[in-house]
Each structure stands twice: as C-alpha cells, then as structure tokens.
N, C-alpha and C positions, 0 to 999 in steps of 0.2 A: 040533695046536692050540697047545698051549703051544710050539713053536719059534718059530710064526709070532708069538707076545705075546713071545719072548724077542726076534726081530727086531726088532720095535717098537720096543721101550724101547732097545737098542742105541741105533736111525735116530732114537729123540727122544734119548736124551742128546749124541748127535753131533751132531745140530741145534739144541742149547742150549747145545754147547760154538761151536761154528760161528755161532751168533749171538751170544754173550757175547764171545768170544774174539775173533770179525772187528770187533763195535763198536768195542771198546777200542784195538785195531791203528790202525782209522780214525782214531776222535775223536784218538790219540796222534800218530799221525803230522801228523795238520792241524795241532797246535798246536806242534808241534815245529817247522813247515815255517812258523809263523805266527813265532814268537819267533827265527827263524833269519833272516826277513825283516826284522823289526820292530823287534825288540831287541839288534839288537849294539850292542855301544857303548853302551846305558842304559839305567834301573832307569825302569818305571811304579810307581809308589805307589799301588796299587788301595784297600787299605783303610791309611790313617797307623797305622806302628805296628807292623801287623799283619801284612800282606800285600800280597806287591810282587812284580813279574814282572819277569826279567832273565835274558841267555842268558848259560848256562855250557858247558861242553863237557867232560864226565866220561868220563875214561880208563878208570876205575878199576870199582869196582863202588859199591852203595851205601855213601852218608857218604866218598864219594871211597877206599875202603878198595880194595887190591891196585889199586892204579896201573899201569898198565902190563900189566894180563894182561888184556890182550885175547880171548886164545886162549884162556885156561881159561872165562874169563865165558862168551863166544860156546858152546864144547864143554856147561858145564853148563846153561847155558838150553836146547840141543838137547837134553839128554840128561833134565833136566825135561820138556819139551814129550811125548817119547817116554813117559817114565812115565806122565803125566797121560793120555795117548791113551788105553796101557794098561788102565789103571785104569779108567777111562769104558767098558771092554768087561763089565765087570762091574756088576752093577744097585747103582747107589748112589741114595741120596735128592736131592733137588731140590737141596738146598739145598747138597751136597755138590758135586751136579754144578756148578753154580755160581759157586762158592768155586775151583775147580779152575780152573774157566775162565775167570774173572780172573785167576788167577796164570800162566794159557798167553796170554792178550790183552797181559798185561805184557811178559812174559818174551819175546814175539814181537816186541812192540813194542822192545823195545830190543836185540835180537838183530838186526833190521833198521838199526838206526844201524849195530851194527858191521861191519857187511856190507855194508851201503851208502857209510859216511863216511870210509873209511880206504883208504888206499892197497894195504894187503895185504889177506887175507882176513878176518880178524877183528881189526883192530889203531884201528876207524874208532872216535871219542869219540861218547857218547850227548851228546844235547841236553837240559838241564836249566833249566827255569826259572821252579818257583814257588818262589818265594823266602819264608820265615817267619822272623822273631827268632829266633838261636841255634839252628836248626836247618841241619842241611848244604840245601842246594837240588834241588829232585826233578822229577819229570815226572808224567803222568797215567799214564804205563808203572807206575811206582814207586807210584802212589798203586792203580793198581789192584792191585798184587800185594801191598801192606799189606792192602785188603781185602779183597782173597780168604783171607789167612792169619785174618783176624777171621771171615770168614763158616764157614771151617773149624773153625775155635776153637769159636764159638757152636754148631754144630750138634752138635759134638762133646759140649760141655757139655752141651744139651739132650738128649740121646740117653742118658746118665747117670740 
C-alpha cells in the first residue's frame, strides 16, 4: 500500500512540475515570438514612466553578466533542470514543488532561445523585452525564475 501512495505523490509532483514548468515555456515563448515580431526597432510605452516593452537580445546571462558564454548558461540551465527533476523524486511540500518548477519553466525557457537562436549549439541570444526604469531588461523566462527563488524563499521561511 504505501508504494503505491509513494507512486502517487511521485506522478502528482511530476504533473505539477509538467503543468507549472510546460505553462511558463508556452506563455514565454509566445511573447518572446510576440516582441520578435512587433518590437524591433521600438519601445511601446505601456505604463509612462514605468513600463515599456522593447526587444533586446541577451548573449549573456542575467543583467547582461558573462557575455558571451553561451555554453556554460545553456550546460548549467541543463544541469539545473536535471537537479530540480531529482529533487521532485523525493516528497517535498506543494509549495516547494512549485517554486521549483518555475525556476525549471524559466530556465527551459530560455535554454530554448539558445538552442534555437544561434548558429552553433548553445551560442543563440535570449529575447528580452520588459523593459522598467534603471533596471537591466528581462523576459517572463527571468521573471518566472525570480519567483520561483521567492516562493522557495517563502516556504523555506514558513517551515521555520
């Protein structure tokens, strides 16, 4: 009896990773494929001020930081994605699984630009383009993997 409850929870947090993980890939790529059509060449002013949409194309990792390494980004998002899998084989809380699998819907998501957008294997620029004041410019990839690190954070703290 208890194998078949350890089964369970397995096929649910893989199907919580596989729902979190596949949305975030989708919605990211649409809008990647949205601001790659719509936005070269210029800035929408969605809120004065505050927030503006415009395509960039980041080599690098985030805040534009290691320029040029394509290979290690692409190598460590795979070698995350493989941890996080891991990790999900062992019974963790909701909120954990979760947190995880935004940071695997992120990291996939923009593991797919470099794989897709460049001429060698992992050498392709991600697509970047909510733009905020004083802030470097990011993706829904980047936004979901900030909140996955916050929903980890939080759980973490409440479990204290």
């Amino acid at each position: 009896m208890r194998d078949v409850r350890v089964q369970e929870l397995r096929r649910d947090r893989l199907l919580t990773l596989l729902a979190v993980a596949g949305s975030v890939v989708v919605l990211d790529l649409v809008t990647k494929a949205w601001a790659a059509r719509s936005l070269v060449g210029r800035t929408v002013e969605v809120i004065p001020v505050l927030l503006s949409f415009g395509f960039t194309e980041n080599y690098g990792a985030a805040f534009s930081f290691l320029q040029g390494a394509g290979t290690f980004l692409a190598l460590a998002a795979l070698f995350a994605l493989g941890v996080i899998v891991v990790s999900l084989w062992s019974p963790r809380p909701l909120g954990e699984v979760v947190g995880l699998s935004l940071i695997a819907g992120g990291a996939a998501g923009n593991l797919i630009d470099r794989l897709a957008r460049g001429d060698g294997l992992f050498d392709g620029p991600v697509i970047d383009w909510i733009m905020l004041p004083n802030f470097p410019v990011f993706n829904l990839a980047d936004t979901s993997i900030t909140f996955g690190v916050v929903v980890l954070l939080v759980v973490a703290w409440r479990s204290r």
